[in-house]
Backbone as a ProteinNet text record, in pm:
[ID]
protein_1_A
[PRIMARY]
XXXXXXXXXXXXXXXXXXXXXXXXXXXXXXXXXXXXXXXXXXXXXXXXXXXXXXXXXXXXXXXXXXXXXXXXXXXXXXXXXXXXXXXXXXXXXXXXXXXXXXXXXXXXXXXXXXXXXXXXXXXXXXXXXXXXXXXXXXXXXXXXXXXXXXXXXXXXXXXXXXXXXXXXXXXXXXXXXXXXXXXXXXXXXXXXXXXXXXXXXXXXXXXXXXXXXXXXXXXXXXXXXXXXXXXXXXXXXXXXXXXXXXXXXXXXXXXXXXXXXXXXXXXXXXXXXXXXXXXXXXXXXXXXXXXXX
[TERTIARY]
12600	12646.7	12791.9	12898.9	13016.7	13031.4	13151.8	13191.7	13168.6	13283	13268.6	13118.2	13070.6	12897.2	12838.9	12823.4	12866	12894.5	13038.2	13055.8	13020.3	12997.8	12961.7	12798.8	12727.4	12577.4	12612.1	12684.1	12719	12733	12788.3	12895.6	12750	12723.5	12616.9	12499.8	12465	12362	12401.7	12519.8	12603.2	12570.2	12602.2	12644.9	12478.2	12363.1	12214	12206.5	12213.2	12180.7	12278.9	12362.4	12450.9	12409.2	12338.6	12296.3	12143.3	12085	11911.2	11997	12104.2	12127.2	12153.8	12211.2	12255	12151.9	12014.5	11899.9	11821.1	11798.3	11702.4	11823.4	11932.5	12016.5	11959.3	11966.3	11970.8	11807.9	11688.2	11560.6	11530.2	11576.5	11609.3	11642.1	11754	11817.7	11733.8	11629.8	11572.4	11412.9	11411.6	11274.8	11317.9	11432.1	11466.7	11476.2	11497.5	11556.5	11436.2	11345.5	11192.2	11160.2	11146.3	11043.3	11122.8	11212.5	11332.1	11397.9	11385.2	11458.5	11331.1	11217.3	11115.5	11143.4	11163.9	11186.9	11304.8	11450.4	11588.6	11562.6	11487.4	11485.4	11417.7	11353.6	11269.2	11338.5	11410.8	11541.6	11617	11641.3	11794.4	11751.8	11609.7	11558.8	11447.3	11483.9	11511.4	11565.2	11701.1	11776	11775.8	11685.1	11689.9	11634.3	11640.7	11702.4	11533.7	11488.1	11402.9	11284.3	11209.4	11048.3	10966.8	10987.2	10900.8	11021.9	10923.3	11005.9	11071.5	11018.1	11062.8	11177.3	11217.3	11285.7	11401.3	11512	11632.5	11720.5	11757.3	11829.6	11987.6	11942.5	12093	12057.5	12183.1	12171.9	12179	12127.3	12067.6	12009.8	12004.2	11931.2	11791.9	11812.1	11651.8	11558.2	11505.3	11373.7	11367.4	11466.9	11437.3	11435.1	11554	11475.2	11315.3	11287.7	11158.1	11034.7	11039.7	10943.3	10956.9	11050.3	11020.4	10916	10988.8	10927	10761.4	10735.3	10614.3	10497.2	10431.6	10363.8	10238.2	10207.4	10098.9	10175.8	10285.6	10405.1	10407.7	10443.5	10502.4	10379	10260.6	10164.7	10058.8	10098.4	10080.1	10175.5	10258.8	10366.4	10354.2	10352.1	10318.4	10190.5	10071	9969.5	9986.3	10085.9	10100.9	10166.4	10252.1	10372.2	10308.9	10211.9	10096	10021.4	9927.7	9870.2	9917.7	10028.7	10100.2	10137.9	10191.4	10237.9	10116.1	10028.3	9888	9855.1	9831.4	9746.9	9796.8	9989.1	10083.1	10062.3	10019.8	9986.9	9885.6	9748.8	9649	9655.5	9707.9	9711.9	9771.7	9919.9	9986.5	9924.6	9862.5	9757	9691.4	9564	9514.3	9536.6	9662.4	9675.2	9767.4	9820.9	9917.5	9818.2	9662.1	9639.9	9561.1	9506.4	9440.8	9578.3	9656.1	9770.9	9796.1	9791.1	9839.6	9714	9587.6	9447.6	9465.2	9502.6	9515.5	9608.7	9742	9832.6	9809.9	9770	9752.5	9654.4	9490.8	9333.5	9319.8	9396.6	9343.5	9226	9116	9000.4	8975.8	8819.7	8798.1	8731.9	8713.7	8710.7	8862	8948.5	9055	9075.4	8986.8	8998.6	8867.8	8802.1	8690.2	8729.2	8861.3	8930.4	8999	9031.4	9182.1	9071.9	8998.8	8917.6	8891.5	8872.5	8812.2	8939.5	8984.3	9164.5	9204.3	9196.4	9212.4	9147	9060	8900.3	8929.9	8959.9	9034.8	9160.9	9248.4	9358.8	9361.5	9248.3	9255.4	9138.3	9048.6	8925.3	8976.6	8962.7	9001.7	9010.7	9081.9	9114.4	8962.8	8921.2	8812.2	8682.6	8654.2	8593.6	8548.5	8688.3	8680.7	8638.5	8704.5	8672.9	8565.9	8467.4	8340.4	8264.3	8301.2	8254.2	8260.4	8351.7	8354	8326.4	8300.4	8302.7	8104.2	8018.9	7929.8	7926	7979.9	7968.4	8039.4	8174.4	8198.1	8121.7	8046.7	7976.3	7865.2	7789.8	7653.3	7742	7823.2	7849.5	7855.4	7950.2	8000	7863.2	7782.1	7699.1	7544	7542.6	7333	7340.4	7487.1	7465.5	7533	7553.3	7640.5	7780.9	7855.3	7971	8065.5	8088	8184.8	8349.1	8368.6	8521.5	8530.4	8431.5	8448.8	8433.6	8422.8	8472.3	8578.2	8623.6	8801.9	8876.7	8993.7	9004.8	9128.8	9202.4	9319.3	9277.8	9107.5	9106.3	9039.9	8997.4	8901.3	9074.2	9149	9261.7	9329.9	9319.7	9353.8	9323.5	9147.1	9112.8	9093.4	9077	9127.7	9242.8	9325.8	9525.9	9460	9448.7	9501.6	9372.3	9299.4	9209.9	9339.9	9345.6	9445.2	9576.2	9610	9766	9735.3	9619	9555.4	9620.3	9552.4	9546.2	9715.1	9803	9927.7	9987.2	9980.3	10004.1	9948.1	9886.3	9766	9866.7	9909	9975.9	10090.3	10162.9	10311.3	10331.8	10194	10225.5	10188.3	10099.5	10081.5	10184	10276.4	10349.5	10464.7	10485.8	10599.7	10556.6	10421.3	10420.8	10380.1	10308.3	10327.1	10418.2	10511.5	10661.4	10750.7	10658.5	10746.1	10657.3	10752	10648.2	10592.9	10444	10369.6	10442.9	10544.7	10543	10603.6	10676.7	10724.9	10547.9	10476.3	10375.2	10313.6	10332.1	10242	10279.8	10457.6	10534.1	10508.9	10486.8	10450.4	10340	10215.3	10057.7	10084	10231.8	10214.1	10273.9	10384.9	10459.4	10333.6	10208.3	10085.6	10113.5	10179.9	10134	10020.2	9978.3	9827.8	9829.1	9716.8	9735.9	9782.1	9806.4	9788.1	9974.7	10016.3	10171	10229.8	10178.7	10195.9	10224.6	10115.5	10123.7	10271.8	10226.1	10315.4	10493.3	10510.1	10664.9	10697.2	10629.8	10642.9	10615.3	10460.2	10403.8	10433.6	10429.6	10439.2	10614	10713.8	10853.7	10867.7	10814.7	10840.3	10734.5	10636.2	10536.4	10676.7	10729.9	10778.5	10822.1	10962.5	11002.4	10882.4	10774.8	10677.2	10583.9	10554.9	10522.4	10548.2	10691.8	10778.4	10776.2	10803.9	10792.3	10661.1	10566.7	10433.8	10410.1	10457.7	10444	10530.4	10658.7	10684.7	10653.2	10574.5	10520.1	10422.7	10339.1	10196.9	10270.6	10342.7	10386.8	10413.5	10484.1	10475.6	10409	10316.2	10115.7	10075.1	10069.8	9999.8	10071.1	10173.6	10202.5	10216.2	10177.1	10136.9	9974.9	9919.8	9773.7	9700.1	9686.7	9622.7	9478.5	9398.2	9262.7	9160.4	9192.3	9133.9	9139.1	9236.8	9296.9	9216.6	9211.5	9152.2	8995.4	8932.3	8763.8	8764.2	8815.7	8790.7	8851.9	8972.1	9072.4	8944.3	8938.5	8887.7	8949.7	8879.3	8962.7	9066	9212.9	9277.7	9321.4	9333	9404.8	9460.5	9492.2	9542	9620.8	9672.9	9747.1	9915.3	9976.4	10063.7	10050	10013.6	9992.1	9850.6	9729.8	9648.3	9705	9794.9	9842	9887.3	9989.2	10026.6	9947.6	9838.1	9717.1	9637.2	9650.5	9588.3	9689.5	9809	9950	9987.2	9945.1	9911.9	9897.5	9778.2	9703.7	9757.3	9823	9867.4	10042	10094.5	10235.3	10329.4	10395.1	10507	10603.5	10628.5	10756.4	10856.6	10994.6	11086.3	11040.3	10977.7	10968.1	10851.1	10795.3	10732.6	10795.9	10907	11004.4	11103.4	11175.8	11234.7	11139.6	11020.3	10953.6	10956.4	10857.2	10910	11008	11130.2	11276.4	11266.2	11245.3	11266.4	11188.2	11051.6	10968.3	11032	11088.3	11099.7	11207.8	11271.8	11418.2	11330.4	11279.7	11208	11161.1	11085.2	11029.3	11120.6	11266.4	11372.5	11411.9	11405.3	11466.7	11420.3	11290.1	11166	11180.1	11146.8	11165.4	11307	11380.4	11509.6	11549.4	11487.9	11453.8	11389.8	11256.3	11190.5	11227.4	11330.6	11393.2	11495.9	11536.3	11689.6	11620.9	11501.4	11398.8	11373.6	11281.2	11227.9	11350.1	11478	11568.4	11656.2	11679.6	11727.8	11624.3	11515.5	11407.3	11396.1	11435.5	11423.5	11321.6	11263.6	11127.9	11163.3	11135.2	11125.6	10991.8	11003.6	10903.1	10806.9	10875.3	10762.3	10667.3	10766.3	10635.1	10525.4	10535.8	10441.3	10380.2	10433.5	10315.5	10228.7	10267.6	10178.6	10109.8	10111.8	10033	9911.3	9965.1	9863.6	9740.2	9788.1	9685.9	9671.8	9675	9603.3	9682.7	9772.2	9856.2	9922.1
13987.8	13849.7	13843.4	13768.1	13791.4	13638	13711.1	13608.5	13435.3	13449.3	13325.7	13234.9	13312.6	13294.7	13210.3	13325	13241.6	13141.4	13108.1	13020.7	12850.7	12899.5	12765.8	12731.6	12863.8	12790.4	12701.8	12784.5	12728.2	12564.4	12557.4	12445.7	12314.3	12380.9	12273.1	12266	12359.5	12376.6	12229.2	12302	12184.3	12027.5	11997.6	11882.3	11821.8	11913.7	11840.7	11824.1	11898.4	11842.4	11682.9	11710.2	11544.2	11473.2	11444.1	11370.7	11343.9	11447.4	11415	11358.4	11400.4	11320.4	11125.9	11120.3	10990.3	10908.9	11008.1	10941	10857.9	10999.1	10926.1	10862.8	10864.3	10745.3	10594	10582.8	10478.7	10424.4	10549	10485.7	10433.4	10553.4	10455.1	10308.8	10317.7	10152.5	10101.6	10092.7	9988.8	9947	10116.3	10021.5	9967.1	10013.4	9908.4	9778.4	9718.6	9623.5	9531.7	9584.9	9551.3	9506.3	9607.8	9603.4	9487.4	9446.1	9390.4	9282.6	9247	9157.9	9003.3	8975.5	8884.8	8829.5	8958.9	8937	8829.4	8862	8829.5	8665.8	8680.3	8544.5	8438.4	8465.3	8433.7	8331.2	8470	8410.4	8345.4	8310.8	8213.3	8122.7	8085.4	7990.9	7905.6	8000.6	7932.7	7804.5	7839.6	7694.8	7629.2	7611.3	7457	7351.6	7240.8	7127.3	7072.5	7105.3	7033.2	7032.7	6921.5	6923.6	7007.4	7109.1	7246.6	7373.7	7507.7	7598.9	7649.2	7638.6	7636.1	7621	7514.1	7437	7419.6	7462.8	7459.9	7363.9	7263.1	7174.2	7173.4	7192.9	7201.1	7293.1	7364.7	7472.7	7351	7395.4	7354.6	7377.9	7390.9	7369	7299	7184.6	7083.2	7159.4	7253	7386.9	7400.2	7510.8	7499.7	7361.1	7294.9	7213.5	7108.3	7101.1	7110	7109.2	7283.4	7368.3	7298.7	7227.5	7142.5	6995.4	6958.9	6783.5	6840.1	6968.5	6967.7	7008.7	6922.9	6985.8	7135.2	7086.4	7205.3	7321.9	7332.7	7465.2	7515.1	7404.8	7408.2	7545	7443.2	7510.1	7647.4	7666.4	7815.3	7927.7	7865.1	8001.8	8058.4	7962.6	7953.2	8062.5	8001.7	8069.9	8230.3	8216.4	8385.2	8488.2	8431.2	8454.8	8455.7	8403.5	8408.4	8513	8500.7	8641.6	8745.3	8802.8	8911	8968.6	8890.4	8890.5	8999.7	8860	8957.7	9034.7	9086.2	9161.6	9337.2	9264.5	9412.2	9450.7	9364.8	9405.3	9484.6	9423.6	9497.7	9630.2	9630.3	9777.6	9895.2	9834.9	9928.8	9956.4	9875.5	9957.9	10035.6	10008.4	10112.5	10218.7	10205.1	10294	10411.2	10325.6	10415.5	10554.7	10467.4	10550.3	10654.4	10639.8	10698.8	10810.6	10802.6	10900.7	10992.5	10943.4	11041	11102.4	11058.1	11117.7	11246	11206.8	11347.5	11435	11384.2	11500.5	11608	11517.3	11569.2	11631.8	11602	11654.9	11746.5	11834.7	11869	11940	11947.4	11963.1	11951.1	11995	11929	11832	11758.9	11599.4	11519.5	11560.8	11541.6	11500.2	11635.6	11634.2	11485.5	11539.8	11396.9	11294.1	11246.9	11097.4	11072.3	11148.3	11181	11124.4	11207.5	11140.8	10986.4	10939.4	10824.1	10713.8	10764.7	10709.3	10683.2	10781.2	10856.1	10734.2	10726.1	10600.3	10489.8	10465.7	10309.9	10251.8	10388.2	10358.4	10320.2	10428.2	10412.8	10299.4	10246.2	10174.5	10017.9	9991.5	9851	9727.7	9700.1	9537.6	9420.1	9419.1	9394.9	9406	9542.7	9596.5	9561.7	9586.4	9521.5	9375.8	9345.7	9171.9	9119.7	9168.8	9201.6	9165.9	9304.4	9330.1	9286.9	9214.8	9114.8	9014.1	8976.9	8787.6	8797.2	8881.8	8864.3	8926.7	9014.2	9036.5	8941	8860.3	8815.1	8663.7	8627.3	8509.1	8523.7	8616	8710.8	8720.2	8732.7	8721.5	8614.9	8533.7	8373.6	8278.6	8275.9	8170.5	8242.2	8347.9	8369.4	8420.2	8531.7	8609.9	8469.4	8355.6	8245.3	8291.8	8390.2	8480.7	8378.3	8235.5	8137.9	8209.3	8270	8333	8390	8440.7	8490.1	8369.8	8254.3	8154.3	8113.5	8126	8148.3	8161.3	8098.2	8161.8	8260.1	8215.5	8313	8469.7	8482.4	8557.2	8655.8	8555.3	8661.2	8739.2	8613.6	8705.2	8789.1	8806.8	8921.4	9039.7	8990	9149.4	9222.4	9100.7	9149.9	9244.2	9218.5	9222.4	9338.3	9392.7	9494.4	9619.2	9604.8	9712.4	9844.6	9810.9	9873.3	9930.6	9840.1	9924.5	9995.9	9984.8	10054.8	10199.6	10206.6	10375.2	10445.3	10322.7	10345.6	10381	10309.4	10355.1	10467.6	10493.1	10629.4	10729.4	10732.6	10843	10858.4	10727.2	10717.4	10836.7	10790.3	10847.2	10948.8	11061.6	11139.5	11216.2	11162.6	11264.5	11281.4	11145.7	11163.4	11255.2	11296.7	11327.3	11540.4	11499.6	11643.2	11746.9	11691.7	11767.5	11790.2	11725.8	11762.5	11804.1	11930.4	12012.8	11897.5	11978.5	11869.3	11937.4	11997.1	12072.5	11928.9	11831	11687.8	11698.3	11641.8	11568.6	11690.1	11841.7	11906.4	11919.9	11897.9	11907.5	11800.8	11658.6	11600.1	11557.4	11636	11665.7	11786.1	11824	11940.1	11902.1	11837.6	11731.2	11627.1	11621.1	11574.6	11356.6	11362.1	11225.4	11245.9	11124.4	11053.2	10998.6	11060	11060	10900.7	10814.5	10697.5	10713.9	10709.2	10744.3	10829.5	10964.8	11028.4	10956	10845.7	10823.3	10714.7	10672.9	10564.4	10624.2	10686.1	10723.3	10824.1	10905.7	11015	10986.4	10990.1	10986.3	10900	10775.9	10635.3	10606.4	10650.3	10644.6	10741.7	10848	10934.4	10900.5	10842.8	10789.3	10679.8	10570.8	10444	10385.8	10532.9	10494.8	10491.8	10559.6	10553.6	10462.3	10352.3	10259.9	10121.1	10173.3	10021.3	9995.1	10090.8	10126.4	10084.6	10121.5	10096.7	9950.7	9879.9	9750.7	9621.4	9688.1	9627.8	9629.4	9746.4	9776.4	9706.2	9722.6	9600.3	9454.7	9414.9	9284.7	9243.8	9338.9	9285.7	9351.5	9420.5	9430.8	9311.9	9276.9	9109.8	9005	8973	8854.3	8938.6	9048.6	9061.4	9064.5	9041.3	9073.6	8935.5	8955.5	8801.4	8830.2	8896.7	8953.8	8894.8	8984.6	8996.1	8830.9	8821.4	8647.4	8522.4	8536.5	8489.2	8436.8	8571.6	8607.5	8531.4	8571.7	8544.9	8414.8	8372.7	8251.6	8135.5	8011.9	7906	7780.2	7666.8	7541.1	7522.1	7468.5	7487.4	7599.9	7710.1	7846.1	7906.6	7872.6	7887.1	7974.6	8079.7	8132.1	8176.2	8180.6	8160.5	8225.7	8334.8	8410.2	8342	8238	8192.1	8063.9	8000.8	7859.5	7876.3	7998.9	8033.1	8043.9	8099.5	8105.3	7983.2	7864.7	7741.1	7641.9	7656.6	7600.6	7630.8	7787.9	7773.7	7708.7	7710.4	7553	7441.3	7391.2	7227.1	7281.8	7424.8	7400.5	7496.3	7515.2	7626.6	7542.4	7503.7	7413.1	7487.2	7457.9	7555.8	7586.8	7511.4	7487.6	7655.8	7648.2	7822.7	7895	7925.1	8037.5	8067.1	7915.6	7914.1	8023.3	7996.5	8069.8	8192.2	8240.3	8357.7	8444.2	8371.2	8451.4	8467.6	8351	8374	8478.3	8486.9	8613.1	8778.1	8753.6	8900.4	8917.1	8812.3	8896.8	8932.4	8856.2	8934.6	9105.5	9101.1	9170.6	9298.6	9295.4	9369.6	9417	9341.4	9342	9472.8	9422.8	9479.3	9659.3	9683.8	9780.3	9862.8	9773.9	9851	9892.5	9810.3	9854.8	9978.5	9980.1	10086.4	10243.3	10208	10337.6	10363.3	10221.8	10285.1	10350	10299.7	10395.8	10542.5	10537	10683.1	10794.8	10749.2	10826.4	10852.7	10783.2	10780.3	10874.9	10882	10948	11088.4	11086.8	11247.6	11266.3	11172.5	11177.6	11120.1	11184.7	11227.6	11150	11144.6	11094.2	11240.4	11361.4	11443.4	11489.2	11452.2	11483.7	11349.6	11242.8	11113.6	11234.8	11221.4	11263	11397	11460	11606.5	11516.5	11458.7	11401.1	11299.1	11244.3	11172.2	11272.2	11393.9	11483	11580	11536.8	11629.5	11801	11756.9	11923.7	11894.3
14706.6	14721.9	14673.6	14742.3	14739	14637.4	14568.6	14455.2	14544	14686.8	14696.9	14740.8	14757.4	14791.9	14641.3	14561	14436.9	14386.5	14422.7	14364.2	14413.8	14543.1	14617.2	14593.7	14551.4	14521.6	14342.5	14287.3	14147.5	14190	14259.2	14274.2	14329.3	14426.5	14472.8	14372.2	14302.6	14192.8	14106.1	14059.3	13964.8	14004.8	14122.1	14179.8	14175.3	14219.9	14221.4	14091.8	13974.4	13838.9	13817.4	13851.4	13833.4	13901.7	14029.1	14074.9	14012.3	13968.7	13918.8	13772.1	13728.5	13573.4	13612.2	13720.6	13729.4	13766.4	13815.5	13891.3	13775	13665	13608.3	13449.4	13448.6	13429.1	13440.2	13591.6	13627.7	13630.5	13629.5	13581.3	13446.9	13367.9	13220.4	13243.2	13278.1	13276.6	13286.9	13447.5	13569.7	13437.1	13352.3	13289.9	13173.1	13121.3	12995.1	12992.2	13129.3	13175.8	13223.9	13270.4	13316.3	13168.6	13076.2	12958.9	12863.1	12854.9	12748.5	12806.7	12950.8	12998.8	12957.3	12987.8	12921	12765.6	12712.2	12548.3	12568.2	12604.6	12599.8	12662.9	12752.6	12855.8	12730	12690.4	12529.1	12469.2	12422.2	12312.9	12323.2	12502.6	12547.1	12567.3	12564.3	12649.7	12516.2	12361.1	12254.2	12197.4	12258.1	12211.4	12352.1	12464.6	12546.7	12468.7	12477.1	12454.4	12512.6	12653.6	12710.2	12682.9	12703	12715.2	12732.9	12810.1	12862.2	12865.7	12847.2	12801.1	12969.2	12995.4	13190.3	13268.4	13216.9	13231.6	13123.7	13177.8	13105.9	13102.9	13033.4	13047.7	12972.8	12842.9	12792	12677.1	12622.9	12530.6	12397.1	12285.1	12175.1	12053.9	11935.5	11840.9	11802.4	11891.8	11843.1	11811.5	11918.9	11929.1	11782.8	11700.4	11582.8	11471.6	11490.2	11447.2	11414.8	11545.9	11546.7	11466.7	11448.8	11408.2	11231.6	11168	11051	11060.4	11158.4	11180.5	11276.5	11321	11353.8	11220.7	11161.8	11093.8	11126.9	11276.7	11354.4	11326	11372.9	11387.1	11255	11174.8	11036	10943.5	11005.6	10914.4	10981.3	11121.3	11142.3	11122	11122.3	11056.1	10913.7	10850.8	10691.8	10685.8	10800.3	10770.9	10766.4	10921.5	10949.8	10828	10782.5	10664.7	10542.3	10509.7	10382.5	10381	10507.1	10568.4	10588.5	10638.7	10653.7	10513.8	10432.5	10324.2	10214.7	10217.8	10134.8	10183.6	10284.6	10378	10372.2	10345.8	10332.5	10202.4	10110.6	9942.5	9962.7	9998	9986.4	10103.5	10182.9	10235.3	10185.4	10093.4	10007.8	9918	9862.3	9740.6	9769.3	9828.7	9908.6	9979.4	10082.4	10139	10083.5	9934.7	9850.3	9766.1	9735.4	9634.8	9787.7	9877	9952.5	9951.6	9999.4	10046.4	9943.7	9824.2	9676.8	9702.6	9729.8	9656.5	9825.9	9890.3	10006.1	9977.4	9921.8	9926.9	9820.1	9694.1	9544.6	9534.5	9639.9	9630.4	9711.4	9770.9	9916.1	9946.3	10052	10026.3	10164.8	10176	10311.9	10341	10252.2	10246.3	10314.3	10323.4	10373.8	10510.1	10582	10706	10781.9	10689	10728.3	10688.5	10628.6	10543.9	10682.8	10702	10805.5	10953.1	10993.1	11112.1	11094.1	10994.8	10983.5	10959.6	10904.4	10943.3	11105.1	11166.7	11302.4	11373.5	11349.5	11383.2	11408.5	11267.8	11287.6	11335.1	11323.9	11392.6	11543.4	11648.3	11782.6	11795.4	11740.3	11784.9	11839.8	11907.6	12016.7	11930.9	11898.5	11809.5	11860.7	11979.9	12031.1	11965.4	11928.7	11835.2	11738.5	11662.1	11500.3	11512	11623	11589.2	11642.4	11673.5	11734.4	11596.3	11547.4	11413.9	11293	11283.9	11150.1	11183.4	11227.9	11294.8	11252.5	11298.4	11236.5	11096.2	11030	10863.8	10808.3	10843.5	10763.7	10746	10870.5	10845.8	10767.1	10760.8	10696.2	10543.9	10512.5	10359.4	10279.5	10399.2	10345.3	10362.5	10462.9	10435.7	10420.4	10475.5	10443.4	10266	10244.4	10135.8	10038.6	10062.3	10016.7	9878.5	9996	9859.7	9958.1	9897.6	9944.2	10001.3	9930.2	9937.5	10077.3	10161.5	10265.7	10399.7	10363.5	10447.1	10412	10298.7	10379.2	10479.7	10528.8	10644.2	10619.9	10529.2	10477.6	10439.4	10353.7	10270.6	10450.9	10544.3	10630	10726.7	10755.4	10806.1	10685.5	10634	10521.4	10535.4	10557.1	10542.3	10699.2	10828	10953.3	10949.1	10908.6	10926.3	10878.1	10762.7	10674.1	10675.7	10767.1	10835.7	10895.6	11015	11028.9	10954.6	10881.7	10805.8	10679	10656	10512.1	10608.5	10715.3	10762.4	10779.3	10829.8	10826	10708.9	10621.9	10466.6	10443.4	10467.9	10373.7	10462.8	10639.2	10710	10612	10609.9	10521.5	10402.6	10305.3	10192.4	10151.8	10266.8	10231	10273.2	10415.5	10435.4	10385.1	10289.3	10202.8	10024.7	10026.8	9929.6	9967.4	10077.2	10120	10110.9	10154.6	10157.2	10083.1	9919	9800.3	9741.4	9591.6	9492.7	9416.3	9334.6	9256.4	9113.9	9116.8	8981.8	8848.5	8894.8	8843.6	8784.1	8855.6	8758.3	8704.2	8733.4	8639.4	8502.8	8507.4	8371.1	8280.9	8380.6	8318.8	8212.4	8290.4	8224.7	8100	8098.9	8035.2	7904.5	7920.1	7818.6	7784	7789.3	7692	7723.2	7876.9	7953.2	8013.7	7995.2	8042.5	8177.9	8276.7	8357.6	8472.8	8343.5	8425.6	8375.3	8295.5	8279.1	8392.8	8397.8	8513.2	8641	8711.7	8803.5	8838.2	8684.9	8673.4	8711.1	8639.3	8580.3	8707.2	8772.4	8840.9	9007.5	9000.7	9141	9205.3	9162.4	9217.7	9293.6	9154.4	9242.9	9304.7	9310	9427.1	9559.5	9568.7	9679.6	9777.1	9633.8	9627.9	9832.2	9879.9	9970.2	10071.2	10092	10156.3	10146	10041.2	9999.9	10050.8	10057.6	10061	10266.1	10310.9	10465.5	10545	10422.4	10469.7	10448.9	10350.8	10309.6	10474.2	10501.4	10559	10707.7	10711.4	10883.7	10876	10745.1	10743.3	10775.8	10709.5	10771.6	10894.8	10946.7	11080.2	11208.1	11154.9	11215	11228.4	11064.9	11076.5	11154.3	11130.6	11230.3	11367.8	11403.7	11620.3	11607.2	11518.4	11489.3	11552	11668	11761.1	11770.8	11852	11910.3	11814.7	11665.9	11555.7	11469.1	11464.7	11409.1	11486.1	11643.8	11687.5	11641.4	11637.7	11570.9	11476.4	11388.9	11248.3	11179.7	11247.3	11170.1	11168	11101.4	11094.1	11092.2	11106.9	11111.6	10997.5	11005.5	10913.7	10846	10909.2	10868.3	10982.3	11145.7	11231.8	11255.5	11252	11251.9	11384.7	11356.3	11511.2	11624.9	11632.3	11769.8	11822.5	11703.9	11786	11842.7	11751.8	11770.7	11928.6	11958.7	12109.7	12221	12198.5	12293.4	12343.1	12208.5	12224.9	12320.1	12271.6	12321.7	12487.6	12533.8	12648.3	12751.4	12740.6	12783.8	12874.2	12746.4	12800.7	12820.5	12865.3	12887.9	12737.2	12795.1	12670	12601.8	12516	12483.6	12393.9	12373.6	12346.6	12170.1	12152	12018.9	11959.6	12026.1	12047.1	12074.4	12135.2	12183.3	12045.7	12009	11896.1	11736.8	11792	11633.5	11684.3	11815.3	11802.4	11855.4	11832	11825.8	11686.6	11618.9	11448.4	11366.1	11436	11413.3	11468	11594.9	11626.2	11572.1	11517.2	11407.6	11274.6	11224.7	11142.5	11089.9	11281.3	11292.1	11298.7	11378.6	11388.8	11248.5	11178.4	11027.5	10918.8	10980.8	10863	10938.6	11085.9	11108	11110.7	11069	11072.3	10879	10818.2	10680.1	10648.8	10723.9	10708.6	10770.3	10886.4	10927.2	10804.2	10759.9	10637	10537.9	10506.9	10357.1	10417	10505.7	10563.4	10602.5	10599.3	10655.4	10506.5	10399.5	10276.1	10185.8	10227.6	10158.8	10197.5	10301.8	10392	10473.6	10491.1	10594.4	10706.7	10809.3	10948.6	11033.6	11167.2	11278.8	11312.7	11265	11294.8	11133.2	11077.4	10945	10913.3	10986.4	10955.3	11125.3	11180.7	11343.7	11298	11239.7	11142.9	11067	10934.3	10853.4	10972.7	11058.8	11124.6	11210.2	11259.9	11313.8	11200.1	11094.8	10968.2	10919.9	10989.1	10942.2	10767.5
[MASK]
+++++++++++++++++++++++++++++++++++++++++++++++++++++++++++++++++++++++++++++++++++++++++++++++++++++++++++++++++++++++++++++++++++++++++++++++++++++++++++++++++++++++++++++++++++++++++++++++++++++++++++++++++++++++++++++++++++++++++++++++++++++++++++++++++++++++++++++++++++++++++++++++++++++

């Protein structure tokens, strides 16, 4: 094959990769734009002014304003923001000490923690809410343990099913990937093991903690299916308040909250990338800790 033979397959070789680069270029774009353009339409259509969210009349503030002078609005957000709130406590606890007790115990009890983690992570929100809606009524009124007609305390423990398991991925894989020799010096220097956890384990868990705390938060406020099941009169929560709101018509005054939610929601996950990345932990050492490596 003669040089110039060569160089002309080079050349056309060249030219099909630039064209398959510009192709799927431009598919990127077409689905970013599909998947993200709904959200954006959301947000602009935030500040109309008008009666229905539909319908655009004039750009505005009122929408948020609003969401004060509505007490309904007023008091499902609150609910969601209460709920999320506790829900991210009690999963960090839990899912803090579950994660130390895997990285620190290892065993093959591990691998069977880890499936059952695994479990709850993939099992259908459907499911769960299947499933509590009769235990938690069977506690609160046949077993008469009042607290579980709550409706705060039942979306609590809905919400934080799921992020217990997220936490527990978090912290083991932030504790995996460092020596235990800190707390053995510590056991050796004649601290008690609750000092230990304290002074040592815990701020080194901490950035994995704090990540996990704020992903639970905003689990709970997208946590609808489950909220649905379980919420009760007077504990409403907003993604059900939206479903009910439906109904009779969209008004800007719903768009306005959740713009104010998905900044939130932007916030919290952009926190948790600044911890996990300040900490030294990576998207493939949480994806190992989640399939048990």
């Amino acid at each position: 094959m003669s040089a110039d033979t060569r160089a002309i397959l080079t050349e056309r070789s060249t030219t099909r990769v630039r064209r398959a680069g510009w192709g799927f270029t431009v598919w990127g774009v077409a689905v970013l734009v599909f998947l993200f353009l709904p959200i954006a339409i959301i947000v602009v259509y935030s500040f109309n002014t008008g009666r229905l969210l539909t319908s655009f009349t004039q750009f505005g503030f009122g929408s948020f304003l609003a969401i004060i002078d509505n007490p309904t609005i007023r008091d499902a957000v609150l609910v969601s923001l209460q709920t999320g709130f506790i829900a991210a406590l009690l999963a960090s606890a839990l899912g803090t000490l579950a994660g130390i007790a895997m990285a620190r115990h290892p065993g093959r009890w591990v691998w069977w923690f880890l499936f059952l983690l695994l479990l709850v992570s993939v099992t259908p929100e459907i499911v769960d809410a299947v499933a509590l809606l009769p235990w938690l009524v069977t506690l609160g009124q046949d077993w008469g343990l009042t607290i579980f007609n709550d409706g705060i305390v039942r979306l609590v423990i809905g919400h934080s099913l799921f992020s217990v398991a997220v936490v527990s991925y978090l912290v083991r894989a932030r504790l995996v990937g460092l020596d235990a020799q800190l707390e053995e010096a510590s056991a050796d220097l004649y601290a008690t093991p609750l000092t230990t956890f304290r002074r040592v384990t815990l701020p080194l868990a901490l950035p994995a903690v704090l990540a996990g705390f704020l992903l639970s938060f905003t689990l709970s406020l997208d946590n609808t299916v489950i909220a649905a099941f379980v919420s009760v009169s007077g504990s409403t929560p907003w993604p059900v308040y939206i479903l009910s709101a439906v109904r009779t018509g969209l008004r800007p005054e719903i768009a306005a909250v959740s713009t104010i939610m998905l900044a939130l929601t932007l916030v919290a996950l952009g926190i948790v990338a600044w911890v996990l990345r300040r900490a030294g932990d990576s998207a493939a050492d949480i994806a190992r800790t989640m399939a048990g490596g």
